[in-house]
FIMINU-49411 format. One line per 4 residues: their letters; for each residue x, y, z of N, C-alpha, C. Coordinates in nm, 2 decimals. Atoms other than C-alpha are relative to their C-alpha. Example, Ala and Ser with C-alpha at 12.3 -4.5 7.8 and 13.67 -1.06 7.14 Angstrom:
REM residues 2
AS	0.09,-0.12,0.00,1.23,-0.45,0.78,0.09,0.12,0.00 | -0.09,-0.11,0.00,1.37,-0.11,0.71,-0.08,0.11,0.08
//
This chain:
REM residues 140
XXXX	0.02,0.02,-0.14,5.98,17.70,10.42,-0.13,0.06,0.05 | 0.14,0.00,-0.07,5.71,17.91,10.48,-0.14,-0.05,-0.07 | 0.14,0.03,0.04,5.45,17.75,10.25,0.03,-0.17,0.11 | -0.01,0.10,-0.06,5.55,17.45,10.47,-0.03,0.00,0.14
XXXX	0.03,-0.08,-0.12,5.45,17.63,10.78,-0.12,-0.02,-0.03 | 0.15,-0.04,0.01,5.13,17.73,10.63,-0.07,-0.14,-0.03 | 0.05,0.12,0.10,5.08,17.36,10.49,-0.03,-0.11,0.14 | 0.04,0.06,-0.11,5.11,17.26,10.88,-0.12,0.02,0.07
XXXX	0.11,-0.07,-0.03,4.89,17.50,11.00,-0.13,-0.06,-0.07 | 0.14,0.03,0.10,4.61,17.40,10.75,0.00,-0.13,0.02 | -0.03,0.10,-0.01,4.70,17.07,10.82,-0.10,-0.06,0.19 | 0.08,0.00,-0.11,4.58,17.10,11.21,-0.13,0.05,-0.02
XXXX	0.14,-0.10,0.01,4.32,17.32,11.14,-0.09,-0.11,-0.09 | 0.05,0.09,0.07,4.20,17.01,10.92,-0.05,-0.10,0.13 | 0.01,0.13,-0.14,4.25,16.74,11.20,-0.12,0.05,0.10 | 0.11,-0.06,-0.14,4.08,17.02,11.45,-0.15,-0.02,-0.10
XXXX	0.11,-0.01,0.07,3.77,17.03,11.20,-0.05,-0.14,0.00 | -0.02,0.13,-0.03,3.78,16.67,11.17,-0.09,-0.08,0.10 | 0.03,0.05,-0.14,3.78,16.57,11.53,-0.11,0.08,0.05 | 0.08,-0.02,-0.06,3.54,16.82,11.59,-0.18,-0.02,-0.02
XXXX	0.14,0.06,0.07,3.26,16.70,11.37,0.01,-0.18,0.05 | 0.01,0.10,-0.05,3.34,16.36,11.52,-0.08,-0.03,0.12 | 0.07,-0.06,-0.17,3.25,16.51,11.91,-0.12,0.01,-0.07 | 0.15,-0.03,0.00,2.93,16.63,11.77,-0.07,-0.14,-0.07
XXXX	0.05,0.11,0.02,2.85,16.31,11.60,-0.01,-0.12,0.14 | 0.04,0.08,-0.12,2.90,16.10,11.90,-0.09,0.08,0.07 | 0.08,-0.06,-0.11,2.72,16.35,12.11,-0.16,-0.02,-0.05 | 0.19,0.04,0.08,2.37,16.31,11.85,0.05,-0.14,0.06
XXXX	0.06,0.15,0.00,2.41,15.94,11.91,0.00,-0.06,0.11 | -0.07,0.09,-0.15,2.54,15.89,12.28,-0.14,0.03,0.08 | 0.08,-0.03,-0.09,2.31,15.86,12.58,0.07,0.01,0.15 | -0.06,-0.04,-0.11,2.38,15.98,12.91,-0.06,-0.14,0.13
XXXX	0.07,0.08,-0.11,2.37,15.71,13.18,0.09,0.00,0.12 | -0.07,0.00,-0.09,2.45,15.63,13.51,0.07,-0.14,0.02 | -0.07,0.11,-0.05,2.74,15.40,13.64,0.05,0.00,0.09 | -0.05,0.09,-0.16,2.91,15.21,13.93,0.13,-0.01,-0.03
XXXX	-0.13,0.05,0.04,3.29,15.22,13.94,0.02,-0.10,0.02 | -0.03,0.16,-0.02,3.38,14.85,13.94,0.15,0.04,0.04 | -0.13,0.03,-0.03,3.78,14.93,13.97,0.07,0.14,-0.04 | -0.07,-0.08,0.02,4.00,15.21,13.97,0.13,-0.03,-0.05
XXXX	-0.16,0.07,-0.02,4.38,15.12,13.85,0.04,0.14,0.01 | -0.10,-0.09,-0.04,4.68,15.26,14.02,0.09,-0.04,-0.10 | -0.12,0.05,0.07,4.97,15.29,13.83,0.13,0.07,0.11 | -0.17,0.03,-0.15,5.39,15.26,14.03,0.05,0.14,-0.02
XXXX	-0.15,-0.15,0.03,5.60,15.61,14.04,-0.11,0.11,-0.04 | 0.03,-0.09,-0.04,5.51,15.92,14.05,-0.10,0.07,-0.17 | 0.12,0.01,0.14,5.16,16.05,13.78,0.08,0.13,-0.08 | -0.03,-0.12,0.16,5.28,16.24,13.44,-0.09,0.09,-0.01
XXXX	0.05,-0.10,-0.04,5.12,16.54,13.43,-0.18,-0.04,-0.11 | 0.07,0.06,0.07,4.93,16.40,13.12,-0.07,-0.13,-0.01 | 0.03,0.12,0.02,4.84,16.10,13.22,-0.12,-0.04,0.06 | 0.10,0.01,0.01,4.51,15.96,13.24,-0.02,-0.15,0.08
XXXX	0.01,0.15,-0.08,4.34,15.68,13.49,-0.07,-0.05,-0.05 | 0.11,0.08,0.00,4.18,15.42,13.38,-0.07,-0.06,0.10 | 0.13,0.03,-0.09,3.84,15.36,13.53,-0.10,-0.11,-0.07 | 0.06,0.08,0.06,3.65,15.03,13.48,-0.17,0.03,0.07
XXXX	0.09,-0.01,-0.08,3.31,15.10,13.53,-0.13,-0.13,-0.06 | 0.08,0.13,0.01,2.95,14.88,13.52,-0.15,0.09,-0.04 | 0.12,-0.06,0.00,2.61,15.03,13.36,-0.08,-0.08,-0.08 | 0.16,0.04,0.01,2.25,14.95,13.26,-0.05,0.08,-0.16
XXXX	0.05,-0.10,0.12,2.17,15.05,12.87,-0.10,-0.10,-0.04 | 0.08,0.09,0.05,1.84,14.98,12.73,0.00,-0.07,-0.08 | -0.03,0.09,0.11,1.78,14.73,12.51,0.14,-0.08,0.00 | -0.08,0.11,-0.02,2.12,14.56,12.59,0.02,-0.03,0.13
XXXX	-0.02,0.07,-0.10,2.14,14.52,12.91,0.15,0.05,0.09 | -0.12,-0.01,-0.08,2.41,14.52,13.18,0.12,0.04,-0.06 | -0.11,-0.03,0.07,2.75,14.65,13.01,0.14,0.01,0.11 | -0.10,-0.04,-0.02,3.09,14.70,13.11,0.09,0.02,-0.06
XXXX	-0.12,-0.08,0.07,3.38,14.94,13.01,0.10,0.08,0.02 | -0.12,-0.08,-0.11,3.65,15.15,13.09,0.03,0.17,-0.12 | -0.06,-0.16,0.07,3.72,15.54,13.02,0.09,0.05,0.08 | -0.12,-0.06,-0.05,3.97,15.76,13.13,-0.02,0.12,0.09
XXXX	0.07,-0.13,-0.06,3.97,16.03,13.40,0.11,0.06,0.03 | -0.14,-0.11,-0.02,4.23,16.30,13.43,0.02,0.01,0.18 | -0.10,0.02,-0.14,4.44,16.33,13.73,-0.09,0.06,0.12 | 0.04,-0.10,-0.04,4.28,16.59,13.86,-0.13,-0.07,0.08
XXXX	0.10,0.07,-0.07,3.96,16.40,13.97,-0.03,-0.15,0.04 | -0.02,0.12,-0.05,3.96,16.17,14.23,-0.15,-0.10,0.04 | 0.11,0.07,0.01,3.73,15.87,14.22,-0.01,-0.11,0.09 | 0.02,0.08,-0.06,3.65,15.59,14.43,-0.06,-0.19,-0.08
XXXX	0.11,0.10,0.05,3.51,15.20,14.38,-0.11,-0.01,0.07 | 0.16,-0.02,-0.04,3.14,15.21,14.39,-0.06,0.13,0.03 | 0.07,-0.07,0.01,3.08,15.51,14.35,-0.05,0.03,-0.10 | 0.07,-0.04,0.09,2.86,15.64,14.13,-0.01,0.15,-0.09
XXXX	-0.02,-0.11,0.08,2.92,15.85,13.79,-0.07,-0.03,-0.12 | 0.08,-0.04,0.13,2.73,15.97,13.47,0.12,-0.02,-0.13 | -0.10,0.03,0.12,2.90,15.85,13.17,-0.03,0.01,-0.15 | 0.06,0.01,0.16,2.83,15.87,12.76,0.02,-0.06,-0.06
XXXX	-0.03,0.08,0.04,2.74,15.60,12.60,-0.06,-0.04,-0.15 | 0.00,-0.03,0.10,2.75,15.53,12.25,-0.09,-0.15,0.01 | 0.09,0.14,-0.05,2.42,15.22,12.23,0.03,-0.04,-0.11 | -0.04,0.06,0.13,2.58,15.12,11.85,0.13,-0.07,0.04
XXXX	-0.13,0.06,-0.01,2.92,15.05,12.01,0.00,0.01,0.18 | -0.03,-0.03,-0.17,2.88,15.02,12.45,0.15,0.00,0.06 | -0.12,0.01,-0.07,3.24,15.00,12.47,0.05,0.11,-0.04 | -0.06,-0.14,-0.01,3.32,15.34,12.35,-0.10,0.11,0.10
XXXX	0.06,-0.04,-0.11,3.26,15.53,12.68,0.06,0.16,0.03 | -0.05,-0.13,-0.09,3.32,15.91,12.77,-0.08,0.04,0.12 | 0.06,-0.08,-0.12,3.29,16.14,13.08,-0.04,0.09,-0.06 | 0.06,-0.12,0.06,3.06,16.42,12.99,0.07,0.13,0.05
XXXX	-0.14,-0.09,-0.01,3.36,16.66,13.06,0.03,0.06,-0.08 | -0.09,-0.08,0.11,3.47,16.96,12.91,0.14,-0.02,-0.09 | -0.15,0.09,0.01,3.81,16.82,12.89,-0.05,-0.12,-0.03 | 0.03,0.12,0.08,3.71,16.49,12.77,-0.04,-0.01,-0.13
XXXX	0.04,-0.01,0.18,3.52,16.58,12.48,0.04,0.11,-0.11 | -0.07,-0.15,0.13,3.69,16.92,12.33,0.10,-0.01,0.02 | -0.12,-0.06,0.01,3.98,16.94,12.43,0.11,0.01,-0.09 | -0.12,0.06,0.17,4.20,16.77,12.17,-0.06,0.05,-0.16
XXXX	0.07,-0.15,0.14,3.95,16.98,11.88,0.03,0.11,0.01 | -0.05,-0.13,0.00,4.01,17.25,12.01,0.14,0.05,0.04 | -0.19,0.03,0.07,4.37,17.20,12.05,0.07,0.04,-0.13 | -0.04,0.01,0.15,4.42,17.14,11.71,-0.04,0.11,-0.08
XXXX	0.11,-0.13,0.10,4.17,17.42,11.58,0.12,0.07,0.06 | -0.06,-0.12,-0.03,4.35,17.69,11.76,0.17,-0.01,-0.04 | -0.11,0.00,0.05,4.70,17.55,11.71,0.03,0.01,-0.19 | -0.02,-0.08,0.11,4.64,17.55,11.37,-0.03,0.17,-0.10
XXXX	0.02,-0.09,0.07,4.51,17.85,11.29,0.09,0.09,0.03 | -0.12,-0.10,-0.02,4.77,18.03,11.49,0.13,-0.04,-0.10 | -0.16,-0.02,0.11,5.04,17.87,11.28,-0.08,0.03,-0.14 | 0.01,-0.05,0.16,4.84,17.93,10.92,-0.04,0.13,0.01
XXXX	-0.01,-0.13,-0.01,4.78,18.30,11.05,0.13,0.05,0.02 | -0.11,-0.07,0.01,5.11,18.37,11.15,0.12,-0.09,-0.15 | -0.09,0.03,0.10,5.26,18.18,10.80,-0.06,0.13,-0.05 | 0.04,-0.08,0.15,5.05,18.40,10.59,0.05,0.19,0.06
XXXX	-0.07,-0.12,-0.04,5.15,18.69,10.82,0.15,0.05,-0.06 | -0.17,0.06,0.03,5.53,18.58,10.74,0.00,0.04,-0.17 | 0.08,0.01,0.17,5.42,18.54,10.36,0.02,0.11,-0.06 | 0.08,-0.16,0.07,5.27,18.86,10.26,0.08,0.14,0.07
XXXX	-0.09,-0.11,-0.09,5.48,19.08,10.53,0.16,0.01,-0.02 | -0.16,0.02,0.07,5.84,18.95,10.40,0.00,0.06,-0.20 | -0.05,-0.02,0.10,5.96,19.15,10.11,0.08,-0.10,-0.07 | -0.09,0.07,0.10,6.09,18.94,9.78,0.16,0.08,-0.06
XXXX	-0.12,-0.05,0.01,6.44,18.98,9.73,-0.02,0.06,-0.16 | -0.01,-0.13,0.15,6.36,19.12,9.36,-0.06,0.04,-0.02 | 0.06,-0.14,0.01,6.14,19.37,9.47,0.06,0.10,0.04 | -0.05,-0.10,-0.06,6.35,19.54,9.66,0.12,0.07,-0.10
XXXX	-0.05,-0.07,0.08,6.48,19.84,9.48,0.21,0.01,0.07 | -0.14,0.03,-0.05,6.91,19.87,9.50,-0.02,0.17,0.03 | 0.01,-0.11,-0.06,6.99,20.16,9.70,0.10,0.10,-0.11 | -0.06,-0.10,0.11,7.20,20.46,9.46,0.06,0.07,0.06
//
């Protein structure tokens, strides 16, 4: 059980490493531009704490021209249509679009980094700190 702990742990801490050489790769390749909200959607009943709006927006990248795409914007910040936001856009694929947001682009690496390391530090804590039942001497 606990190499199965540790096997999770190392397991996130994989994903977090992962995902976070992913973020730095899009970030070398993305360009920062500006865009026009075209459409906000609402969604019925009451917002999940987690849950994320889609935002269709409308921007200008060189060499291709006019684009449109849609990213996601946490609850938390409220947007309008036609207004105007800074977005990152990847010119190999225009339809993969982030907000240049702390929460947008770490959050979920660093998630995973930290959750894993805390579970493969506290297995190997577990591990090495639990006495083997046939070391322990019988009492006399």
């Amino acid at each position: 059980m606990k190499k199965l702990i540790g096997a999770v742990g190392l397991s996130l801490f994989l994903i977090g490493s992962y995902q976070t050489l992913e973020t730095i790769r899009y970030l070398q390749r993305s360009v920062l531009v500006s865009a026009t909200v075209v459409s906000v959607e609402t969604r019925s009943g009451p917002p999940k704490p987690s849950q994320n709006t889609p935002v269709h927006v409308q921007f200008t990248l060189d060499g291709v021209g006019e684009q449109r795409g849609v990213t996601h914007l946490p609850l938390l910040h409220r947007i309008k249509e036609g207004e105007a936001i800074r977005v990152l856009v990847d010119p190999q694929n225009p339809q993969e679009i982030r907000l240049p947001l702390l929460s947008e682009l770490w959050a979920r690496p660093i998630t995973y980094l930290l959750c894993g390391i805390l579970i493969l530090c506290g297995a190997l804590l577990v591990i090495f700190r639990t006495p083997n039942a046939r070391e322990s001497k019988p009492s006399a």
